[in-house]
C-alpha positions as a Markdown table, in Angstrom:
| # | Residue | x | y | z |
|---|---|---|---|---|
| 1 | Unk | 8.8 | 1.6 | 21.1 |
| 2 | Unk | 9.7 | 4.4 | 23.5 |
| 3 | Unk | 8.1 | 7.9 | 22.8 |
| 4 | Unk | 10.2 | 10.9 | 21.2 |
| 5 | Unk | 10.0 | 14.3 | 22.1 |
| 6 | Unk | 10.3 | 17.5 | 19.7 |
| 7 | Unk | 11.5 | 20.6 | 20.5 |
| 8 | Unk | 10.1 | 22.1 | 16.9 |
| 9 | Unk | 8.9 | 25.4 | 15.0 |
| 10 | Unk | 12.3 | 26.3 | 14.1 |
| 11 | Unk | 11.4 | 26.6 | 11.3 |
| 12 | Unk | 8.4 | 24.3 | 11.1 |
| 13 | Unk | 9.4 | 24.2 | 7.7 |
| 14 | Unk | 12.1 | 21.7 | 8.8 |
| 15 | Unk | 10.3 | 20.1 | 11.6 |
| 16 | Unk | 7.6 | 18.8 | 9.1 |
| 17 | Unk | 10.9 | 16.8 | 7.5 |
| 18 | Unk | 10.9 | 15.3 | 11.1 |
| 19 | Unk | 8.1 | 14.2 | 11.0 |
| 20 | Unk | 8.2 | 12.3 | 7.8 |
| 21 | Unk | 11.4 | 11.0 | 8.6 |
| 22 | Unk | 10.7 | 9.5 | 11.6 |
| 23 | Unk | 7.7 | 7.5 | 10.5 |
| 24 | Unk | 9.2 | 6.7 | 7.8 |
| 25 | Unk | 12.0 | 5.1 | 9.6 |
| 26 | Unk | 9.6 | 3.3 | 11.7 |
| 27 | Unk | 7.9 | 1.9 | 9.1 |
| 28 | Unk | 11.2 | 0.8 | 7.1 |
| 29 | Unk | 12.2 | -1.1 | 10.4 |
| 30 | Unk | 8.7 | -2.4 | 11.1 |
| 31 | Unk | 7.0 | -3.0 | 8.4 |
| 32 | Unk | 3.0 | -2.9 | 7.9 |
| 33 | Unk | 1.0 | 0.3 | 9.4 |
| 34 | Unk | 3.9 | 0.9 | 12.1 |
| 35 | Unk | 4.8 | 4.8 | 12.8 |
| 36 | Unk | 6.7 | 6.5 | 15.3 |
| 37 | Unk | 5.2 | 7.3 | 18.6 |
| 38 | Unk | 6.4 | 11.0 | 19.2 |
| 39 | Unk | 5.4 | 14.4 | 21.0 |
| 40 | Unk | 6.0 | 17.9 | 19.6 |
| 41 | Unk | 6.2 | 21.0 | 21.2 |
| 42 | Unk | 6.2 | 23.9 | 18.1 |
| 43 | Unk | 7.5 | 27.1 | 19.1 |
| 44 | Unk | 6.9 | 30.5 | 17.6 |
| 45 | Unk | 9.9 | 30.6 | 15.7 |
| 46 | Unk | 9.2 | 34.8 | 15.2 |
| 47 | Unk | 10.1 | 35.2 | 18.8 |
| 48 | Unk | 13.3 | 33.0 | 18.9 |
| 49 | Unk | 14.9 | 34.5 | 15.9 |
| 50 | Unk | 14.7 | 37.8 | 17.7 |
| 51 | Unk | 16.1 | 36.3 | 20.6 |
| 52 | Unk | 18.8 | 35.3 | 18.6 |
| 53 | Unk | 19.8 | 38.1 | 16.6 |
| 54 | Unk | 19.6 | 40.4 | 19.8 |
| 55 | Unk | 22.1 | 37.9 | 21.0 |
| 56 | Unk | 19.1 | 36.3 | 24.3 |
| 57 | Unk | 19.9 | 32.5 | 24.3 |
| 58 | Unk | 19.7 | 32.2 | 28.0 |
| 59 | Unk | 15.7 | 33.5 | 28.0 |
| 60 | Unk | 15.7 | 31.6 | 24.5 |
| 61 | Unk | 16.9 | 28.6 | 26.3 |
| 62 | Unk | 14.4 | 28.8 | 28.5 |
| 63 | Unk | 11.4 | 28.8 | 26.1 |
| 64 | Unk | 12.8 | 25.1 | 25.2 |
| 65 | Unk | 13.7 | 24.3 | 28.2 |
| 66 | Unk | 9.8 | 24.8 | 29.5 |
| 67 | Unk | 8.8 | 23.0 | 26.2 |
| 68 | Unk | 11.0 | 20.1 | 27.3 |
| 69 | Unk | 9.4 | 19.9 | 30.4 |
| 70 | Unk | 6.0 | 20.1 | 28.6 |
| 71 | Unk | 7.4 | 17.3 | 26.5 |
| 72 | Unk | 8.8 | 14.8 | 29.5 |
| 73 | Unk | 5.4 | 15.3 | 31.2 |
| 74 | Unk | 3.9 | 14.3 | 28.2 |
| 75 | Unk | 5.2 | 11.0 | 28.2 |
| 76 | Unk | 8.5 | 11.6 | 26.0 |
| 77 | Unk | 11.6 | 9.2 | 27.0 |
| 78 | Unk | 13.9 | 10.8 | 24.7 |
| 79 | Unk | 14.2 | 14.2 | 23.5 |
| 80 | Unk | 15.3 | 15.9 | 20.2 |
| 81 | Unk | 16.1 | 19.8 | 19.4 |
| 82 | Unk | 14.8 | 20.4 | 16.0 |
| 83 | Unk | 17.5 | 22.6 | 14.8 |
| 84 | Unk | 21.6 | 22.9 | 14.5 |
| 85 | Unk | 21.4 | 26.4 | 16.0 |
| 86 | Unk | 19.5 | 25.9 | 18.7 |
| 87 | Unk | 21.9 | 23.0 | 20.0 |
| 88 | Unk | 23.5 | 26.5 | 21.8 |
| 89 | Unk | 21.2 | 26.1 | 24.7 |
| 90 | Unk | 20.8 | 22.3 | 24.5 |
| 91 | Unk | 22.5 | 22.5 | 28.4 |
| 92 | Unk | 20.0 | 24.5 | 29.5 |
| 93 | Unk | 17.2 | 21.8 | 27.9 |
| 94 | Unk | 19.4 | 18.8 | 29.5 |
| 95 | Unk | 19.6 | 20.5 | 33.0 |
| 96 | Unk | 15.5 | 20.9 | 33.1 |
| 97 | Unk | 14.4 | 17.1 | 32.7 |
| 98 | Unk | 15.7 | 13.9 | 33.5 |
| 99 | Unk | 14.9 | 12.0 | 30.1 |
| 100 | Unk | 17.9 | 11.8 | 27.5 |
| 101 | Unk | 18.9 | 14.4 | 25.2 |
| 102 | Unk | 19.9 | 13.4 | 22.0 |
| 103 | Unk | 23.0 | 16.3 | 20.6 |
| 104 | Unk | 22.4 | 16.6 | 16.6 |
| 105 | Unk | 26.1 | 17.5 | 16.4 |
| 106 | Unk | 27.0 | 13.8 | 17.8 |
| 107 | Unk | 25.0 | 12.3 | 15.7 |
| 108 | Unk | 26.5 | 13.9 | 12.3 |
| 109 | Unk | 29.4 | 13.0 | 13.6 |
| 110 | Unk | 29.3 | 9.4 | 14.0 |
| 111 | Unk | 28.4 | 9.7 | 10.8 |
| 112 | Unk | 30.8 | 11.6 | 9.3 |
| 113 | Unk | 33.4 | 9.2 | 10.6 |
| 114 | Unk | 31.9 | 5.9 | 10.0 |
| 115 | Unk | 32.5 | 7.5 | 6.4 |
| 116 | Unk | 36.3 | 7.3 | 7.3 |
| 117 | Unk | 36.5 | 11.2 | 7.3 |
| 118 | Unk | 38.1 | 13.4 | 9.4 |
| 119 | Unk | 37.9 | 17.0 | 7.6 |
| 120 | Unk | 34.5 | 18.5 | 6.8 |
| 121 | Unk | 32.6 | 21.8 | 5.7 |
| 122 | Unk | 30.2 | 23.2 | 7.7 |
| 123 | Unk | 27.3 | 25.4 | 6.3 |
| 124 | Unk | 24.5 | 26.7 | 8.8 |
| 125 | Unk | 23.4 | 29.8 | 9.9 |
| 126 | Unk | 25.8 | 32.8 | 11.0 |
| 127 | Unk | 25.6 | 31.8 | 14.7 |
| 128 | Unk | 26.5 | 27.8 | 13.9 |
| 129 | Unk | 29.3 | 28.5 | 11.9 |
| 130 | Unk | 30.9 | 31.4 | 13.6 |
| 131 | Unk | 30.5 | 30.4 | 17.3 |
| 132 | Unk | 32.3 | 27.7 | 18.8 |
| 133 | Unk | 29.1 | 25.6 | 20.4 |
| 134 | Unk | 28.7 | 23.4 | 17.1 |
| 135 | Unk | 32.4 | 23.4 | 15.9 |
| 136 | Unk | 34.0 | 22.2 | 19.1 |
| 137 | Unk | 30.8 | 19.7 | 19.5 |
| 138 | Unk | 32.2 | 18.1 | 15.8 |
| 139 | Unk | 35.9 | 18.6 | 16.7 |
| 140 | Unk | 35.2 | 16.9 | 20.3 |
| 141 | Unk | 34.7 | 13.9 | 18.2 |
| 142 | Unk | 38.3 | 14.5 | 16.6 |
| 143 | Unk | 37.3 | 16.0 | 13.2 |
| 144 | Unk | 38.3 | 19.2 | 11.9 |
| 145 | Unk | 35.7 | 21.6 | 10.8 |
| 146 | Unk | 36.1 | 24.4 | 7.9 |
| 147 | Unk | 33.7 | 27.5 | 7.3 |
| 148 | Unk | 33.3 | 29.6 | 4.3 |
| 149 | Unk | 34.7 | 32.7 | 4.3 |
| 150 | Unk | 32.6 | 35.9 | 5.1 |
| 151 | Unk | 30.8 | 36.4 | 2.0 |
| 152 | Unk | 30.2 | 32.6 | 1.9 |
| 153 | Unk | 28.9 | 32.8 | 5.3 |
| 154 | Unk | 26.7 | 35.6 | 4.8 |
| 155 | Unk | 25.1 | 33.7 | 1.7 |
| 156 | Unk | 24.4 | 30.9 | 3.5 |
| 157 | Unk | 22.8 | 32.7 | 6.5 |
| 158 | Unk | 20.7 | 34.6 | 3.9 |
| 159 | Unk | 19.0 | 31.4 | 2.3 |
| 160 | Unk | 18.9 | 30.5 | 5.3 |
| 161 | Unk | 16.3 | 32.8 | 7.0 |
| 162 | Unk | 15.0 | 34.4 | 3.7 |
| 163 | Unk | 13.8 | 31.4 | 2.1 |
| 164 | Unk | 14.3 | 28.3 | 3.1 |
| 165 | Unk | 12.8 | 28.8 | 6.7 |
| 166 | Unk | 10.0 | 30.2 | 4.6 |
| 167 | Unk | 9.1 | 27.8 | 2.1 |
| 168 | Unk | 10.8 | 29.0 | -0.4 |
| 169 | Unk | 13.5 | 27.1 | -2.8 |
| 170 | Unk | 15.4 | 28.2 | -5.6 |
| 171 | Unk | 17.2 | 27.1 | -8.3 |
| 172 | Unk | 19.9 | 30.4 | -7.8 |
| 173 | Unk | 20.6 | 30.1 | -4.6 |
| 174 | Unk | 20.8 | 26.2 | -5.1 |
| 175 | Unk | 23.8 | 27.4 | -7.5 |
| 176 | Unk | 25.5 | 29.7 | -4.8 |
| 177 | Unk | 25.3 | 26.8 | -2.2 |
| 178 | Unk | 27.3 | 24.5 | -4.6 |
| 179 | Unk | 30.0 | 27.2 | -5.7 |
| 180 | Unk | 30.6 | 27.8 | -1.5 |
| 181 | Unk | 30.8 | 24.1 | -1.0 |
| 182 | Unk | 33.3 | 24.1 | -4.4 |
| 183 | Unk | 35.4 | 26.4 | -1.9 |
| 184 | Unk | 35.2 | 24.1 | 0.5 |
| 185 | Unk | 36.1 | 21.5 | -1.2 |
| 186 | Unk | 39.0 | 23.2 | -3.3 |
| 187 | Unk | 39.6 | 24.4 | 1.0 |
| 188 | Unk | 40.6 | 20.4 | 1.2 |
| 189 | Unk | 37.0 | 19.2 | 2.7 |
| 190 | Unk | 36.3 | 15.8 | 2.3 |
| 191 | Unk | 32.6 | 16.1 | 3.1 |
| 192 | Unk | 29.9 | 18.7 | 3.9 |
| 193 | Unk | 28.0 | 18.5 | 7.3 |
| 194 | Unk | 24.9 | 20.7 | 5.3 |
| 195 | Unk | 24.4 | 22.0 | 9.6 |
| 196 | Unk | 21.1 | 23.7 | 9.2 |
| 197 | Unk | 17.9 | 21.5 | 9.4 |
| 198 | Unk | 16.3 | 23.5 | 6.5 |
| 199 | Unk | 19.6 | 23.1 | 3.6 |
| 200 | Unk | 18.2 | 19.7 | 3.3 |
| 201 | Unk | 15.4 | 21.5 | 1.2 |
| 202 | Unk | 18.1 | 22.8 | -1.1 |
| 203 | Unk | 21.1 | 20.4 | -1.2 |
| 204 | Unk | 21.7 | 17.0 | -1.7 |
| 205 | Unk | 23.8 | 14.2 | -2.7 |
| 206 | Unk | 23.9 | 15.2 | -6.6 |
| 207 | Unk | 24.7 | 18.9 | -5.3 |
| 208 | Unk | 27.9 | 18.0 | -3.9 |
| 209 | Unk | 31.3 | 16.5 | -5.1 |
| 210 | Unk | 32.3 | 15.2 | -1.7 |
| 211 | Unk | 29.7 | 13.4 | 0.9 |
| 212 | Unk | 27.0 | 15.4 | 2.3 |
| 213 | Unk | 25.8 | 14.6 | 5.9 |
| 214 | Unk | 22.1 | 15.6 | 6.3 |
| 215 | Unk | 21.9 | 16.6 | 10.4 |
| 216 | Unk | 18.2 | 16.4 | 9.8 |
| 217 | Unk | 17.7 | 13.1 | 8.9 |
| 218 | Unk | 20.6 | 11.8 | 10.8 |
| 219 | Unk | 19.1 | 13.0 | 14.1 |
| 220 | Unk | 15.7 | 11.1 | 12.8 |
| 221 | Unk | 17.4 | 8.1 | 12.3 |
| 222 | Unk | 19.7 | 8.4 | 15.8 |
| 223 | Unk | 16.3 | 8.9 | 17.6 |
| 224 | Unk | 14.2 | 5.7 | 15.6 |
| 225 | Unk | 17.4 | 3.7 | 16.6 |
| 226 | Unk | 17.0 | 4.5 | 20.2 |
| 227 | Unk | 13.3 | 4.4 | 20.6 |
| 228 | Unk | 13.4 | 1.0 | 19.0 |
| 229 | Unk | 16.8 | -0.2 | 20.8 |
């Protein structure tokens, strides 16, 4: 079994699902006490969001790409960014250590097509919906990606960093998720790529009237399938 690497804390919220995903995984494939051998470097999420919002990802980038080579040195032979957003900067974590990066966005959509779709919703924060680092990832891959409009988008965001990075679910904004994927939907999506790690706390399967493609365990189970390959 070959060691993964974590680039986590954003939010640690989410990176906990990481955790339980991928030993779960590893037991589901191996059976008996098995678990996943991994390595996780937790950031102070405080200090990326500001980077973020004042609009920093290069010195952001380089806070993972330091943890990355914190990770590598630990004896990581693959690594994974624990976050949709922070896929902005994964260049700067690939140029900075020699070990593989594994991209979230390709992940989600491998599966979005071995589904046999080709148009999809995306909900994430502001910066993964609006800019064009995640959307032309997916549409590399020859899908065709839809946003909310603005109100949508600035729901979405809001949950987002308000609540779920914080803990926090509710049954409201559960709601409001489900009437911006309805718009979606009614937009002609065929599935939802739920793009942030933490809407998996909020949404799934029964929340939806198409397919929804959880990034967050997707990348878990891209990463137990390499580590065991």
């Amino acid at each position: 079994m070959r060691t993964i690497g974590l680039i986590g804390g954003m939010s640690w919220e989410s990176s906990a699902e990481y955790y339980r995903l991928l030993n779960e995984l590893v037991r589901d494939r191996l059976g008996g006490l098995h678990s996943a051998r991994c390595v996780l470097h937790s950031v102070d999420f405080a200090e990326i969001e500001k980077l973020q919002t004042a609009g920093q990802w290069e010195h952001a980038g380089e806070i993972l790409a330091e943890a990355a080579r914190g990770l590598e040195a630990a004896g990581a032979d693959l690594l994974l960014i624990c976050t949709n957003t922070m896929h902005k900067v994964a260049g700067q974590v690939e140029a900075a250590v020699r070990v593989p990066l594994l991209h979230l966005a390709d992940a989600t959509a491998d599966a979005v097509k071995a589904d046999g779709l080709g148009r999809v919703g995306l909900l994430g924060t502001a910066f993964t919906m609006e800019q064009d680092f995640y959307r032309e990832r997916l549409a590399g891959h020859g899908l065709q990606v839809l946003t909310p409009d603005a109100a949508g988008r600035a729901l979405v965001h809001r949950v987002i960093y308000e609540e779920l990075c914080l803990g926090v679910v509710r049954d409201e904004s559960r709601a409001a998720y489900q009437d911006v994927i309805g718009e979606l939907v009614d937009a002609g999506a065929e599935g939802v790529v739920l793009g942030c790690t933490e809407i998996e706390l909020l949404i799934g399967p029964d929340d939806s009237p198409v397919p929804v493609f959880p990034t967050t365990r997707l990348h878990a189970e891209a990463a137990v399938a390499a580590a065991l390959a």
